[in-house]
C-alpha positions in Angstrom: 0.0 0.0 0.0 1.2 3.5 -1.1 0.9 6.0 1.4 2.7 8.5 0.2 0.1 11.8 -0.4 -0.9 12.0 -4.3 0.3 15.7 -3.8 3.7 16.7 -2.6 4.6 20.5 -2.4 6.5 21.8 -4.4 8.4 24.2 -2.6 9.3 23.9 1.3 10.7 26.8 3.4 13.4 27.5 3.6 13.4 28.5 -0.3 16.6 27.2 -1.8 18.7 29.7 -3.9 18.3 28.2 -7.1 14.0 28.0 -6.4 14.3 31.2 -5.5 15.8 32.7 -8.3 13.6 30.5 -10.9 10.5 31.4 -9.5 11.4 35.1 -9.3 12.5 35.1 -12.6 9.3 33.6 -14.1 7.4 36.4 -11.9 9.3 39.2 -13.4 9.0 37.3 -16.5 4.9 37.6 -15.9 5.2 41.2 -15.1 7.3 42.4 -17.7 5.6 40.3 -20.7 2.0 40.1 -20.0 0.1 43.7 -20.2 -3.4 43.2 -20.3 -5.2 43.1 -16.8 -7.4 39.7 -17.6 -5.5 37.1 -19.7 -5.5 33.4 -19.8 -3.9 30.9 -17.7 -1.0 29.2 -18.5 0.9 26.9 -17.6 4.8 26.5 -18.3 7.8 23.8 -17.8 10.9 24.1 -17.8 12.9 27.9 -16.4 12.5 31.0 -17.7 13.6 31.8 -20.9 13.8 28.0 -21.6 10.7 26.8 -21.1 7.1 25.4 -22.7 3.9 26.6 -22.2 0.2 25.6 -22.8 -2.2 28.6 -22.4 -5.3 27.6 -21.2 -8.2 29.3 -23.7 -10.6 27.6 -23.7 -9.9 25.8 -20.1 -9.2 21.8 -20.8 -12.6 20.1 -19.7 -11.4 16.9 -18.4 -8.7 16.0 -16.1 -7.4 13.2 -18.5 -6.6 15.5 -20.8 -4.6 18.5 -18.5 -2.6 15.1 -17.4 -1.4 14.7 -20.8 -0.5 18.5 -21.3 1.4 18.2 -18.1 3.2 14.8 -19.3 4.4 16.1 -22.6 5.8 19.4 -20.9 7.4 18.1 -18.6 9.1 15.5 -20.8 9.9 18.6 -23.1 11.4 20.7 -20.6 13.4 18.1 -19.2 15.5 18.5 -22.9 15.7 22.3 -22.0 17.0 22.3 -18.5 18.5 19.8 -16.0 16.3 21.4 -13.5 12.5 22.2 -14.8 10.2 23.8 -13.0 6.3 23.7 -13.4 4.3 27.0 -12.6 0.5 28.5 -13.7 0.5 31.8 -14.4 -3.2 34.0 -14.4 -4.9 36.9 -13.0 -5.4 37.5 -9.8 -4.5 37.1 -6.3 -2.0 35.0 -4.2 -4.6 32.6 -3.0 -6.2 29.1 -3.9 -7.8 29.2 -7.6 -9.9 26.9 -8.7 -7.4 27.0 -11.6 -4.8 26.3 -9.3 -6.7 23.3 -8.0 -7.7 21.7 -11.7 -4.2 21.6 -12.6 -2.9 20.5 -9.4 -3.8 16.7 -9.9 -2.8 16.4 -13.0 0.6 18.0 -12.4 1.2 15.4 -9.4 0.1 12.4 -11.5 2.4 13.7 -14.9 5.4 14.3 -12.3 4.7 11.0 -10.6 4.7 9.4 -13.5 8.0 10.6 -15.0 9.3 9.5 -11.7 10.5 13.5 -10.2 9.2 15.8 -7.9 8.3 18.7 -9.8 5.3 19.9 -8.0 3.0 23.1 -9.3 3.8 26.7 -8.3 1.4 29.2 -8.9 2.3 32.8 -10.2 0.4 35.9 -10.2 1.8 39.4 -11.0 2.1 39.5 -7.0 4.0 36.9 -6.5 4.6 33.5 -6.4 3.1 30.4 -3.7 2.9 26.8 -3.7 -1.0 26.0 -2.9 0.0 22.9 -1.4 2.5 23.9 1.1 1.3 27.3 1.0 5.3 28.7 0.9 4.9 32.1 -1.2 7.0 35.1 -1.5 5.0 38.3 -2.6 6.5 41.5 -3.7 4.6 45.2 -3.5 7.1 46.2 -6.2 9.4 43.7 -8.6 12.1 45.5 -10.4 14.6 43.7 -12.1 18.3 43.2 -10.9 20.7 45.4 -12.4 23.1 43.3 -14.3 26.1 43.6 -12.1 23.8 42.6 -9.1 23.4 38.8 -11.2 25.0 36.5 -10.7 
């Protein structure tokens, strides 16, 4: 008997550097690139700047099917980066979606599948949070590094 949870987080505090810097970047990413106020969810694999992404419009009906989505990215970003990540972006708040929560499944089934522990992180123009261990990190203002501030 498996008793492991179907859903693992995705992110536990404290936030590792690399996390950090991923999730951040896919933020900015959101702020920077996305300039209407309503837009469509998406979903991405992989790190910013090398990444996949599946935008939501219309929303997938079945669970089945976001499964699959989920599968193929993941296996596609896994030729982009050593280290993919898997985040939602859309509209809104930094709080539970019911966006957030028809992706989540199929995200823990593709990852478990594949045999890693990408779990789903959820990014708004806010801020980023994992809805499953609830680990966020929300900004009032995100400006970009300077480039001798990179590293």
């Amino acid at each position: 008997m498996d008793l492991q949870p179907a859903v693992q987080p995705a992110v536990l505090a404290p936030v590792d550097r690399h996390t950090h810097a991923v999730l951040r970047a896919a933020t900015l990413e959101l702020v920077e690139g996305e300039t209407r106020r309503r837009f469509p969810v998406a979903l991405h694999a992989g790190v910013p700047g090398r990444s996949v992404r599946h935008v939501e419009d219309p929303p997938l009906p079945d669970a089945g099917l976001r499964a699959d989505v989920v599968l193929t990215m993941l296996r596609a970003a896994a030729s982009l980066t050593p280290r993919p990540a898997l985040w939602l972006t859309r509209p809104g708040e930094l709080s539970p979606h019911d966006d957030d929560l028809r992706w989540l499944g199929p995200a823990a089934w593709a990852a478990r599948a594949l045999g890693t522990s990408v779990g789903l992180v959820v990014v708004t123009r806010r801020g980023w949070f994992d809805p499953v261990s609830d680990v966020r990190r929300e900004w009032q203002r995100l400006r970009p590094r300077p480039p001798s501030a990179r590293t």
